[in-house]
C-alpha positions in Angstrom: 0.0 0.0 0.0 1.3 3.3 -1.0 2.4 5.4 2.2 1.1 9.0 2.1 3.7 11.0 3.7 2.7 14.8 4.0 5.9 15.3 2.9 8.4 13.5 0.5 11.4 11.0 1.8 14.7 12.4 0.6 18.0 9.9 -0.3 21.0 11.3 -1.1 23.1 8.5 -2.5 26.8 9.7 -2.6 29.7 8.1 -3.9 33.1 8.5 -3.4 35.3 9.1 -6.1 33.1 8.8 -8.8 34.2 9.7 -12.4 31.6 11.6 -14.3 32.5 10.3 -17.8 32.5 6.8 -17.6 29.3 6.1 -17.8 27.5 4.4 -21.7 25.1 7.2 -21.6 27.7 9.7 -21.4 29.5 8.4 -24.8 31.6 5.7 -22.5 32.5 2.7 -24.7 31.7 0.0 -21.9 28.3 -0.2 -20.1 29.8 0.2 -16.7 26.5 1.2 -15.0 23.3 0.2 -17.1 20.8 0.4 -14.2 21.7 4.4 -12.8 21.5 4.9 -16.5 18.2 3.3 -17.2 17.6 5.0 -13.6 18.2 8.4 -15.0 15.7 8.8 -17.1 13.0 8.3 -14.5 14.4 12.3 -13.4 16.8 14.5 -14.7 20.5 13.7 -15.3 22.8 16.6 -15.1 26.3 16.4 -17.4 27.5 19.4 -16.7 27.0 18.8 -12.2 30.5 19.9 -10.4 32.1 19.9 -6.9 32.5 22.3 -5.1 36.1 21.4 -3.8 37.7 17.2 -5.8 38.5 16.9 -1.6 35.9 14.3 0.6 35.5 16.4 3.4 35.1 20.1 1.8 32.9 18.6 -0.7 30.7 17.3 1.8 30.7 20.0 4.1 29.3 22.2 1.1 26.7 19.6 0.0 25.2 20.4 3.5 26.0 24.2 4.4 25.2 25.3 0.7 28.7 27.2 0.9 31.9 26.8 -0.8 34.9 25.9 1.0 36.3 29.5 1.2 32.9 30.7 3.1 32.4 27.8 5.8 36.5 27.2 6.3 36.7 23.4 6.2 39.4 23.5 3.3 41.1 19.7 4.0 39.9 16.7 5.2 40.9 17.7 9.1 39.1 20.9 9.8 36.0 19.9 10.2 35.2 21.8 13.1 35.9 24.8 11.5 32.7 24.4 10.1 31.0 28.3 9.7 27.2 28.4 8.7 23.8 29.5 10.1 22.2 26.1 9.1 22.7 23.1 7.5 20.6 20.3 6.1 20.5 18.1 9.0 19.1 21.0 11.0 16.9 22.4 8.2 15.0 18.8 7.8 14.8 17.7 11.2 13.0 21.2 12.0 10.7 20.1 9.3 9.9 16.9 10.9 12.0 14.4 8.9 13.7 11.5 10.5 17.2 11.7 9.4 20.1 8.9 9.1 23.3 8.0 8.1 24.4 4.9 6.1 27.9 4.9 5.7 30.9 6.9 5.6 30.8 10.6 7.3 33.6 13.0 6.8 32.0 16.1 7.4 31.3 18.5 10.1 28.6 16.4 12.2 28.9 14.0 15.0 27.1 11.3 13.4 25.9 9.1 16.4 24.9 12.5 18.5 23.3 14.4 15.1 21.3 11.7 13.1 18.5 9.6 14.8 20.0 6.6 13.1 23.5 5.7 12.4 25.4 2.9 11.3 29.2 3.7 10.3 31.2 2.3 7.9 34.8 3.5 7.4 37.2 3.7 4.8 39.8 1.2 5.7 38.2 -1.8 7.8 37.4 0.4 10.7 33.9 -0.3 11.1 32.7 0.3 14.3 32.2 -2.0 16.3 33.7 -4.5 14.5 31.5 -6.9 12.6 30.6 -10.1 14.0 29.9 -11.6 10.8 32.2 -13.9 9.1 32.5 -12.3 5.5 31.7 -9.1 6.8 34.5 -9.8 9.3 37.6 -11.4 6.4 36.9 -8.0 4.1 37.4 -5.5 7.1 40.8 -7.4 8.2 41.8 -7.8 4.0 41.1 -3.8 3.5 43.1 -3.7 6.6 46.6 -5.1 4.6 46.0 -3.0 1.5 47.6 0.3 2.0 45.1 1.8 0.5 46.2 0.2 -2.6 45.3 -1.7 -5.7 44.5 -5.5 -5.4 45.2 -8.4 -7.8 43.0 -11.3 -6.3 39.0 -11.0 -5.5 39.1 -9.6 -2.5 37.1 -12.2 0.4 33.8 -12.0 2.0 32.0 -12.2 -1.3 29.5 -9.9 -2.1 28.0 -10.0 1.4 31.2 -8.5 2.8 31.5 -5.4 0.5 30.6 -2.5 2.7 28.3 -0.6 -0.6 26.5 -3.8 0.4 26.4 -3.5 4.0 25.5 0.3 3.9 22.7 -0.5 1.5 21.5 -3.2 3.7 21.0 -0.7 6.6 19.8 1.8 4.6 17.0 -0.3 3.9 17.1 -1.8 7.7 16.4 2.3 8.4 13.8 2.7 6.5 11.8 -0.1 7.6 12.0 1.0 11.3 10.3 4.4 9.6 6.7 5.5 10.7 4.4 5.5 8.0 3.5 8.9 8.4 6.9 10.5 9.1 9.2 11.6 6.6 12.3 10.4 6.8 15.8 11.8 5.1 18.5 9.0 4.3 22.2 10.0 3.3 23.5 6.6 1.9 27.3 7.8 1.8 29.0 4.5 -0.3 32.6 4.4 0.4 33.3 2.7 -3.4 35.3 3.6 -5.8 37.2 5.1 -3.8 41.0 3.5 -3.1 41.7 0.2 -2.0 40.8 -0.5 -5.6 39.5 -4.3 -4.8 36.8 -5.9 -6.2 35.2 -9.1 -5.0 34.0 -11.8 -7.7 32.2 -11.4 -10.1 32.9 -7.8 -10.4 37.2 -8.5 -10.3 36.8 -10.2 -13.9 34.2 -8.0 -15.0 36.2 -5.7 -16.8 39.6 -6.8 -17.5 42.6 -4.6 -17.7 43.1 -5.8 -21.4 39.2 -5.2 -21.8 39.4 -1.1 -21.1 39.5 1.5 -23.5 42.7 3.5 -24.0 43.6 6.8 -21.7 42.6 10.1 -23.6 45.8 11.5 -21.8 49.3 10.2 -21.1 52.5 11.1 -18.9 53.7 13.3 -22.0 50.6 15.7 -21.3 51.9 17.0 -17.7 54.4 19.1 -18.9 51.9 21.5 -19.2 49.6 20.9 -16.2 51.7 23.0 -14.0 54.7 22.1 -11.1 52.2 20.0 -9.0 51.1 17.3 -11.8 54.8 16.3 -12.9 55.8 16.1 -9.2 52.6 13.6 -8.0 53.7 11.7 -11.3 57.3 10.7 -9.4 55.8 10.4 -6.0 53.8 7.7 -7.8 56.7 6.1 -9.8 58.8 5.9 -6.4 55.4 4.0 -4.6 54.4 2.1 -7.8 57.7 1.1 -9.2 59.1 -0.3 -12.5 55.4 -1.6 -13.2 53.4 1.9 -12.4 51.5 1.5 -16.0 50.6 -2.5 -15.2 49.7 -1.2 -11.9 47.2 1.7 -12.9 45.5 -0.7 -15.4 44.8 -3.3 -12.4 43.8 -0.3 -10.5 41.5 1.1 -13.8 39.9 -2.4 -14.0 39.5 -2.8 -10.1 37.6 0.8 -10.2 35.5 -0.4 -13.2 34.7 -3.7 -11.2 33.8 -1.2 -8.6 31.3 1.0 -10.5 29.3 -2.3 -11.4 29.0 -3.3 -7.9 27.8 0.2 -7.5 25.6 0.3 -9.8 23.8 -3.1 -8.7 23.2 -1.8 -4.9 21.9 1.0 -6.2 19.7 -1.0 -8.3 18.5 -2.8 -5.0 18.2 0.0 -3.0 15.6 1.4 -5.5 13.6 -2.1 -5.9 13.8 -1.7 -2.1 11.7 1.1 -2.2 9.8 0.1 -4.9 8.9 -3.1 -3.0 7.9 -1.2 0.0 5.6 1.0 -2.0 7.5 4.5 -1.2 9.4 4.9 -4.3 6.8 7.2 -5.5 6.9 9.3 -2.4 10.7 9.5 -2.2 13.1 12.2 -3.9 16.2 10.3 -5.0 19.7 12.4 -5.6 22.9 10.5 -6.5 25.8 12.0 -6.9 29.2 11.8 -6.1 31.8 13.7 -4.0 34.3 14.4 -6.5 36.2 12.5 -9.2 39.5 10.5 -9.8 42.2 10.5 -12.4 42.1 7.1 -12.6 45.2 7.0 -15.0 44.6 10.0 -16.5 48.2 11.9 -17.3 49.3 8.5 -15.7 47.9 9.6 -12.5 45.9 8.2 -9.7 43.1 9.4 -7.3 43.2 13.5 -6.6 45.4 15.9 -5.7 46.3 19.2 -7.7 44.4 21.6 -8.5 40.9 21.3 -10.4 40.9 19.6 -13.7 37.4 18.4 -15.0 38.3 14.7 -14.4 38.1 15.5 -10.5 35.3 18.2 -10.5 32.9 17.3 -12.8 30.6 14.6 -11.2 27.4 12.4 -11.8 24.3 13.7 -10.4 20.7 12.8 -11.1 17.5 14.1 -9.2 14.2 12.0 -9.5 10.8 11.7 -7.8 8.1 13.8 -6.5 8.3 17.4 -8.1 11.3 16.1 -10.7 9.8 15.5 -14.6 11.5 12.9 -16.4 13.8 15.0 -19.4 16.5 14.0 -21.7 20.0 14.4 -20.1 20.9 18.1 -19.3 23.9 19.3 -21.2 23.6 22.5 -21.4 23.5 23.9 -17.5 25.6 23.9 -15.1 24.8 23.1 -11.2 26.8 22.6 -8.0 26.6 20.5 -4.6 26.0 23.4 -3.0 23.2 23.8 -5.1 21.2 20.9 -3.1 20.3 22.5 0.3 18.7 25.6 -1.7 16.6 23.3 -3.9 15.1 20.9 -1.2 14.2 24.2 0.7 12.7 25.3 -2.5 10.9 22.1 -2.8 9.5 22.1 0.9 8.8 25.4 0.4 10.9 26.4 3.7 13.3 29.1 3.6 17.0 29.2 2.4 19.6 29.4 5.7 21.4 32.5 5.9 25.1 32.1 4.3 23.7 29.6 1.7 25.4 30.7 -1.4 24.3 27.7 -3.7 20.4 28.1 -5.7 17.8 26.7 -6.1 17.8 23.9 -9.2 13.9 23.3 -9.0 13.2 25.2 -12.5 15.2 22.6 -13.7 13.7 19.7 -12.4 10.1 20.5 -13.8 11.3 21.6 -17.0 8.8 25.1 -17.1 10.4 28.5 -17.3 14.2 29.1 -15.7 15.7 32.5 -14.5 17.9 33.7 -17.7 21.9 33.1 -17.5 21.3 31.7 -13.7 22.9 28.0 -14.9 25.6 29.0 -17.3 28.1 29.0 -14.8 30.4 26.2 -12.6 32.2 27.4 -10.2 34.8 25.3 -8.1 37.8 26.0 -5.7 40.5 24.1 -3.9 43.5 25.4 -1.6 44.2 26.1 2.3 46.4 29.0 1.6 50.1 30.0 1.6 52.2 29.5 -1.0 53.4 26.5 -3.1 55.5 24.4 -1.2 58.4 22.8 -3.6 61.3 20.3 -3.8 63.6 23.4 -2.7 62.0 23.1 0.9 63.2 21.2 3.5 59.8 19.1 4.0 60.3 15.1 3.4 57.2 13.3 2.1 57.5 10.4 4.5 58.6 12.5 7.6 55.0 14.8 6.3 53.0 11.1 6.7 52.6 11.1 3.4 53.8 7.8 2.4 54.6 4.9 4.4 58.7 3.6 3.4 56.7 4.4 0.0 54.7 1.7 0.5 51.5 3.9 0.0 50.7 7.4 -0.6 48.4 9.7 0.6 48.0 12.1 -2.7 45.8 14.5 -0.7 48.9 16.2 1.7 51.3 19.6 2.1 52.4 19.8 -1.7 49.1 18.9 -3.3 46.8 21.4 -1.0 48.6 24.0 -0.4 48.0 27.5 -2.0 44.7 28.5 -3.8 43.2 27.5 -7.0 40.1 28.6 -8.4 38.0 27.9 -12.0 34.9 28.6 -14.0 32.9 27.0 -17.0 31.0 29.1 -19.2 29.8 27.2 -22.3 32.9 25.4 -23.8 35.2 27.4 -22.1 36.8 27.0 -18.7 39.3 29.3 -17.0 42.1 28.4 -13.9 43.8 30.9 -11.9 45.9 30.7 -8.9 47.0 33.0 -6.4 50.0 33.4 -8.1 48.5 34.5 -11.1 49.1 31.3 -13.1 46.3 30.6 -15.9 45.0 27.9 -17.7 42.3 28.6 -20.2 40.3 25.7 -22.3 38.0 24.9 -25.0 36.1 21.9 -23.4 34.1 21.0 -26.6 37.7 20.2 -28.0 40.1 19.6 -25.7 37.4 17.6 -22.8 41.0 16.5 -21.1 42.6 20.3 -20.5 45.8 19.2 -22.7 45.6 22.3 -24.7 46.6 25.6 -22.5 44.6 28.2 -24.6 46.3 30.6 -22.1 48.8 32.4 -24.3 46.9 32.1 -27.6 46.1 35.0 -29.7 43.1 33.7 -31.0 41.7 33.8 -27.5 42.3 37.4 -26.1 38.6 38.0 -25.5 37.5 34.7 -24.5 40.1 34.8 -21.8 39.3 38.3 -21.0 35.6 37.3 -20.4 36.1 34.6 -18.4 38.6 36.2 -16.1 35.7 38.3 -15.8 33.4 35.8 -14.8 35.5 34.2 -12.7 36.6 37.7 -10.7 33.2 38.1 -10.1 32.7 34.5 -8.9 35.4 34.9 -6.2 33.6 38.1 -4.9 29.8 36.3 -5.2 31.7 33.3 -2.9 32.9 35.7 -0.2 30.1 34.8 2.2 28.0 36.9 4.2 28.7 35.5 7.8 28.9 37.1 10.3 26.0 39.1 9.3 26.4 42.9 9.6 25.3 45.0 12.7 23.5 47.9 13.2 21.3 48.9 10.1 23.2 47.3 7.6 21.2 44.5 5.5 21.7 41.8 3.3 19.9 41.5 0.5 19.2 37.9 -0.8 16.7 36.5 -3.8 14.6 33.8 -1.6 15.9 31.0 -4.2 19.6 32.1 -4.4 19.7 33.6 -7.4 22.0 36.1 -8.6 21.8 37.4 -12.2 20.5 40.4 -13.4 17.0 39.4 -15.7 14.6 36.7 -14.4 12.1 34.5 -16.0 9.6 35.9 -13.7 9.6 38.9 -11.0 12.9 39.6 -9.0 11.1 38.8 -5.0 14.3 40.0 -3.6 13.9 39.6 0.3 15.9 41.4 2.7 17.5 39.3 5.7 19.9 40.5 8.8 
């Protein structure tokens, strides 16, 4: 029997590390996901989504302030209790009465067994808590243990059972069937896959077979002009990797393939779960992921230096009550911290103060949209300073960023360091960093940021407009908290929006 919540469920479905392209319906020459692409056109599917910050805990931190790294401070994986914002998701849906949980892994700014009514963890590297008294569950956590965070060459144990996407899914569904009927509840289903270990149990290890994959776009010829950063992750990884690095990013390639299919089938049983419960109807679905991975990619691994589309540009699909099913989206551009504006627009609740994503909702329906509001992606990475280089005195092993070179942890001192910002507008997409360093692209061309348009003649005034854009991005991004005193106001448009001509009237509200 069909539940009749008075409002509608919400799941986020994140993944971690997620390439956008590699996907069928995104031109991909394998079918690596055929149910999240079936999936997708129940809603709307986004191609041109990105991430506010390719780093797990920034990104996530944004997903749920609305607010880019530079406004609410968490600008690495260890600040989050830096955290600055009026409100976040969690507090914005459990004031409207939802039940909220957490399947999965965390890394943001919330205590997750104090701050969700239901919790069950899952960490990154076997550290689930407590530890599991199942068998299978029991031989992956201790395998995932030995790894290093590194690629495997033998199905890892536990079988399917084991995988923690399947565990997560498992209590996601174990959550929801604890659910009143009449309560809305809100589910973040944070999947730890594909992110490194790359490990795949059987059948998913053989699915996709190194010899199998299609060739790079890119190779280790293309960082010399990526910048100092690319060419120096390049030797950390040919020190860890060794004589074999290429063999060993084409096990990791078909281990994060593997992955994607196992992702793609819990998803597909998440949704029958719903479907068999007779929700599905009442439930607003959004997958995406937190960033992307290079994946071999200039001959590369994971993430790291600054903000090439491989690591920004991510799935995300929206679908269920108030979404209309449309062709894919290709034409504008949204944001993670474009999700917190659009489910208040949806409930119809207002937009916290500091939110500096918008709403997305004209979208979803497919009526009228507010003119130039979605031509624009916007994304940042950086904790400040300057660059630190080989002329330092810093040692990557005495940072903790490798282990006797056993492992290395790509996100670290040289990688972070500094700022980096970009914007898309149509084909073209600008980097600067604080040094004054610029990349400029045409992405219709050159989708892989090989060819630095930086220098070229030809593109003067596309350069000079999108410098334009972006200095004007930087100063939209600056964030409004703390608000002012005294009789000073803020003025905000009650969906976020910022251009100058709308579809419909500008209800510009003011708020203190």
């Amino acid at each position: 029997m069909k539940t009749q919540a008075k409002k509608p469920n919400v799941i986020i479905v994140m993944t971690d590390q997620q390439r956008a392209d590699l996907r069928k319906s995104n031109g991909y020459p394998l079918d690596v996901m055929p149910f999240l692409d079936a999936w997708a056109k129940s809603g709307v599917d986004f191609n041109r989504a990105y991430s506010p910050n390719p780093t797990c805990m920034p990104a996530r931190v944004s997903m749920f302030t609305g607010r880019y790294a530079s406004a609410h401070r968490v600008r690495t994986n260890y600040n989050g209790p830096d955290a600055v914002y009026s409100e976040d998701l969690l507090d914005v849906l459990k004031k409207a009465g939802y039940r909220a949980a957490l399947c999965g892994k965390n890394h943001t700014h919330r205590n997750p067994e104090k701050d969700f009514d239901f919790y069950a963890s899952c960490g990154a590297l076997g550290d689930t808590k407590p530890p599991s008294q199942d068998k299978n569950e029991r031989l992956h956590d201790e395998y995932i243990e030995t790894l290093d965070s590194m690629e495997t060459y033998t199905p890892s144990p536990g079988g399917l059972k084991g995988q923690k996407t399947y565990r997560i899914v498992s209590s996601a569904l174990e959550f929801i069937d604890g659910c009143q009927k009449d309560e809305p509840f809100f589910l973040w289903v944070s999947i730890l896959d594909p992110h490194n270990p790359y490990q795949a149990c059987e059948p998913y290890f053989e699915m996709f077979s190194p010899e199998s994959l299609p060739p790079l776009a890119t190779s280790v010829a293309d960082l010399t002009g990526k910048g100092h950063r690319f060419p120096w992750m390049r030797g950390i990884w040919e020190k860890v990797l060794g004589e074999d690095i290429d063999d060993r990013i084409q096990r990791a390639r078909s281990n994060y393939h593997g992955m994607l299919r196992m992702i793609d089938d819990q998803f597909k049983r998440l949704v029958e779960g719903l479907r068999d419960r007779g929700i599905e109807d009442d439930t607003l679905i959004i997958f995406l992921s937190d960033h992307g991975d290079f994946i071999g990619e200039y001959g590369l691994l994971r993430k790291g230096p600054d903000l090439p589309d491989i690591l920004t540009r991510i799935p995300m699909i929206w679908a269920g009550p108030g979404v209309t099913p449309q062709p894919r989206n290709d034409e504008d551009c949204i944001n993670t911290v474009d999700i917190l504006p659009t489910i208040c627009d949806m409930l119809g609740i207002p937009i916290p103060f500091g939110a500096q994503g918008k709403s997305i909702a004209p979208l979803l329906t497919g009526g009228p949209k507010p003119l130039g509001e979605y031509d624009i992606a916007y994304a940042e990475s950086g904790y400040g300073g300057q660059y630190w280089t080989d002329e330092d005195e810093l040692n990557v092993i005495t940072e903790g960023a490798s282990i006797q070179w056993r492992t290395f942890d790509e996100l670290n001192t040289w990688t972070q360091c500094g700022q980096v910002r970009m914007v898309r507008k149509g084909d073209y997409k600008i980097q600067v960093d604080m040094q004054g360093t610029g990349y400029l692209y045409n992405l219709a061309k050159d989708p892989y940021e090989v060819n630095n348009l930086w220098e070229c003649p030809g593109h003067i005034s596309a350069k000079a407009e999108m410098l334009t854009v972006l200095a004007a991005e930087i100063m939209r991004v600056e964030g409004t908290i703390p608000a002012p005193h005294r009789r000073y106001r803020v003025k905000r448009h009650p969906k976020g929006f910022w251009r100058q001509k709308y579809a419909s009237q500008d209800t510009g509200v003011v708020t203190q």
